[in-house]
C-alpha positions as CSV (number, residue, x, y, z in Angstrom):
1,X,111.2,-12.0,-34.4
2,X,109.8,-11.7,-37.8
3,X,106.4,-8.9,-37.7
4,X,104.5,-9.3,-41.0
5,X,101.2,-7.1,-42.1
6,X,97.7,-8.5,-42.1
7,X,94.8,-6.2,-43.6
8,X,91.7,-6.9,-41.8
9,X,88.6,-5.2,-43.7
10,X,86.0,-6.6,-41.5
11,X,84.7,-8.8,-38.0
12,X,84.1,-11.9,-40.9
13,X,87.8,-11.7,-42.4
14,X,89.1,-11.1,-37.9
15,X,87.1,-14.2,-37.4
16,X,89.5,-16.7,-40.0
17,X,92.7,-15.9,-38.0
18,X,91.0,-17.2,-34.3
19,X,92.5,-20.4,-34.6
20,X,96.1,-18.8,-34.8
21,X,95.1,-16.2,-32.5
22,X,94.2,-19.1,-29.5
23,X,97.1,-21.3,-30.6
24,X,99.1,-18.2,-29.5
25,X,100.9,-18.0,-33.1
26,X,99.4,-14.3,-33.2
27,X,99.7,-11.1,-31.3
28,X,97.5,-8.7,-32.4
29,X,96.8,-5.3,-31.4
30,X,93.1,-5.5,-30.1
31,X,92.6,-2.0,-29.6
32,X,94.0,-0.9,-32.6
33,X,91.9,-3.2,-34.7
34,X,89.0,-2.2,-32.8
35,X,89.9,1.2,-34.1
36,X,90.4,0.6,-37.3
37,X,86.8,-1.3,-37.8
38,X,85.4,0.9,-35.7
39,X,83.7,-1.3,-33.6
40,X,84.3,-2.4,-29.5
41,X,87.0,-3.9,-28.7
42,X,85.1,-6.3,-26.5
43,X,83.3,-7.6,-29.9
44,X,86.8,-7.9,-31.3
45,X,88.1,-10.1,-28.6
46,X,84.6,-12.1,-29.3
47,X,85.5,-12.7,-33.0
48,X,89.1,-13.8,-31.8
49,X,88.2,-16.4,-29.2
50,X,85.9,-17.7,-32.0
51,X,82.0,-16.3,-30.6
52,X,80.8,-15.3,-34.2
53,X,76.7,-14.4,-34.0
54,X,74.3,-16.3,-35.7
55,X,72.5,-15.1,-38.9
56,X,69.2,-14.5,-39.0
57,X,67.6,-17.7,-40.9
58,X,65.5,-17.7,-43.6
59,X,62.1,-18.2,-43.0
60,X,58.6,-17.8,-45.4
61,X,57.0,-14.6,-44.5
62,X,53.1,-15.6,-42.7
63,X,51.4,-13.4,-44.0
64,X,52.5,-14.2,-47.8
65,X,49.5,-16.7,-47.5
66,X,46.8,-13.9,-47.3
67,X,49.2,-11.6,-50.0
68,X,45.9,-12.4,-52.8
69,X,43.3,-12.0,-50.6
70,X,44.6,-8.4,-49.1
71,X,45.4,-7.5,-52.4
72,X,41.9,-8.1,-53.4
73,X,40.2,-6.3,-50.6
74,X,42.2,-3.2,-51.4
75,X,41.1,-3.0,-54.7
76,X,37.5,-3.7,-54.1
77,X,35.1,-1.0,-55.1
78,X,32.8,-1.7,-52.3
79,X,35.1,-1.9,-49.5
80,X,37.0,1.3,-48.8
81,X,40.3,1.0,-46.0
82,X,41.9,4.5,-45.2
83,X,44.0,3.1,-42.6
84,X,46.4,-0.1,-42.2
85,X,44.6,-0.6,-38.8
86,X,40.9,-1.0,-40.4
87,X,42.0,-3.8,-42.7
88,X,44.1,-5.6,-40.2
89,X,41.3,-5.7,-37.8
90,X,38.8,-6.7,-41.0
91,X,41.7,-9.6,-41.1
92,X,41.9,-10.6,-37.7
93,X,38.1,-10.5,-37.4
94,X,37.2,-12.8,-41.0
95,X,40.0,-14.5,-41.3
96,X,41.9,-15.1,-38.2
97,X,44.9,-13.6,-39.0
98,X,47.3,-14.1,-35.9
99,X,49.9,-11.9,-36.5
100,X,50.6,-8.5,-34.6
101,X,49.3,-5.1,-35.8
102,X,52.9,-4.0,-36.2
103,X,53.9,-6.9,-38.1
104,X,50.9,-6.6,-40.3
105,X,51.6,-2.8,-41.1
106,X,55.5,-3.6,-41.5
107,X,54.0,-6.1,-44.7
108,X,51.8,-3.5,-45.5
109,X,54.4,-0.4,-45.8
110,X,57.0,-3.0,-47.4
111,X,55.3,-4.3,-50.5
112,X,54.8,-1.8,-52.6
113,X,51.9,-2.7,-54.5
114,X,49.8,-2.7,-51.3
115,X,51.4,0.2,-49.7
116,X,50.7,2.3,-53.1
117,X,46.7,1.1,-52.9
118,X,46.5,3.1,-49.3
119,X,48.5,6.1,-50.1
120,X,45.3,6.5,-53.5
121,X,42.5,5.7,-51.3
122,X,43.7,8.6,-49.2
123,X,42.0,12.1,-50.6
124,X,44.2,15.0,-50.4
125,X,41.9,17.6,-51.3
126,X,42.9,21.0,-51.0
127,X,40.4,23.6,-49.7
128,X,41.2,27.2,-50.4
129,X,39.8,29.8,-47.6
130,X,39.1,33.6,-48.2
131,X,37.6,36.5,-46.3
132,X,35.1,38.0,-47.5
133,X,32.9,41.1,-45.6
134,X,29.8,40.2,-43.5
135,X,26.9,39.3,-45.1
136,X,28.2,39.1,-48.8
């Protein structure tokens, strides 16, 4: 019996040596590859017998369409919006938006140009306090 040494860095690189393994060309060591990927060695036994999850797809982001327009209300002198709430709501309420608040302030926190145009609207002004006697 001739043993030789595969290096498996990854599920992906497990995944091209299914064929062999369900032929029954290849023993392999489930556990111990689980191990070594750290990783369960249920999902290993998945990648063997060929069950490889699907990527997510790529898809244009809905909101990219209104990108301009919020970018225009947050720079607006007469429109002020201390919170991501207040302009989604503005959103839903003029222009129909149909997205969820959560997905709308996920948009918000990840582009920065927009996310940059709350933190600036928000004042952080410091008061200092001190005692003084009664009456002065």
């Amino acid at each position: 019996m001739m043993t030789s040494k595969i290096k498996i860095n990854n599920l992906i690189e497990l995944s091209h040596l299914s064929t062999a393994y369900l032929k029954g060309e290849l023993k392999l060591n489930i556990s111990k590859i689980a191990r070594e990927l750290e990783c369960d060695r249920k999902t290993v036994k998945n990648y063997l017998n060929g069950h490889i999850p699907k990527k997510t797809r790529k898809r244009a982001n809905y909101l990219n369409t209104y990108r301009e327009l919020i970018l225009l209300y947050l720079q607006d002198s007469h429109r002020h919006f201390d919170y991501i709430d207040h302009l989604y709501y503005f959103m839903k309420r003029e222009h129909n938006i149909t997205c969820t608040r959560t997905t709308f302030y996920r948009y918000i926190k990840k582009n920065e140009d927009m996310y940059v145009l709350f933190k600036n609207n928000k004042s952080t002004a410091f008061t200092q306090r001190f005692e003084s006697a009664v009456g002065e």
